[in-house]
N, C-alpha and C positions, 0 to 999 in steps of 0.2 A: 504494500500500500504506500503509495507516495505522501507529500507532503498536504496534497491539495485531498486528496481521499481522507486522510483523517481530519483536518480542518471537516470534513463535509460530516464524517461518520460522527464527529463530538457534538455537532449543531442540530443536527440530525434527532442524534437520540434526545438531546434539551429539548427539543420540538415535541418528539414523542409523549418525552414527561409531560411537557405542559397539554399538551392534545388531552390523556388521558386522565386530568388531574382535574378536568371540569370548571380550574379557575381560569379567572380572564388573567389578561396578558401584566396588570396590573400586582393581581391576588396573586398569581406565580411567581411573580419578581420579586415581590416583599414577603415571601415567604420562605424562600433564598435567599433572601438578601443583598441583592444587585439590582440594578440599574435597568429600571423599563426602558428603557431605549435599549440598552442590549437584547432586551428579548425580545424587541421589536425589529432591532437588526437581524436577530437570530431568526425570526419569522420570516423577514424578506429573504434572507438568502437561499431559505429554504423553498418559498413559494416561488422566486425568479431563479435559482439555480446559480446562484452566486457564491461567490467565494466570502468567509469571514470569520475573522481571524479571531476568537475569543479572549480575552486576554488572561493570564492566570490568577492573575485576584479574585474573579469573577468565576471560573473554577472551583478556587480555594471554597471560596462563599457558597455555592451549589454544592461543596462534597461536605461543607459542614453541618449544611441544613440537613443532607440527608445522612448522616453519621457516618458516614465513608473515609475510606482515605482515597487521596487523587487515586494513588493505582488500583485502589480496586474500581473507582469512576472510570477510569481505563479499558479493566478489563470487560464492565459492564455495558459500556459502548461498543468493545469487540465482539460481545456477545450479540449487542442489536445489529450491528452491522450483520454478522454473518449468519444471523434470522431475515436479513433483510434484501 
């Protein structure tokens, strides 16, 4: 998987989350604690097929709220990609 396939596979599955989470783009952000406009970027690149680069903070922040640590937020996204 190159560089641009996991940028895709990380946004991807954040999308997923929030798809299946029922909350609005708002309720999922402040629930993770990061920045609606990231997950609004995180929606556009998804629905146009664009590239976008998450930043790690914003990681950090999403593998906290869900009690993770980054690499297993890693292997949880290898796992959706390769369901996917």
């Amino acid at each position: 998987m190159n560089d641009l396939d996991y940028n895709k596979a990380i946004y991807g599955y954040i999308y997923s989350l929030w798809e299946t989470s029922g909350l609005s783009i708002r309720g999922f952000a402040a629930i993770h604690t990061f920045e609606e406009r990231s997950m609004r970027d995180i929606i556009k690149a998804v629905k146009e097929d664009k590239d976008y680069q998450i930043s790690l903070p914003t990681l950090y922040k999403i593998c906290e709220s869900l009690n993770i640590s980054l690499s297993q937020f890693f292997i949880e996204v290898e796992k959706w990609q390769n369901s996917n």
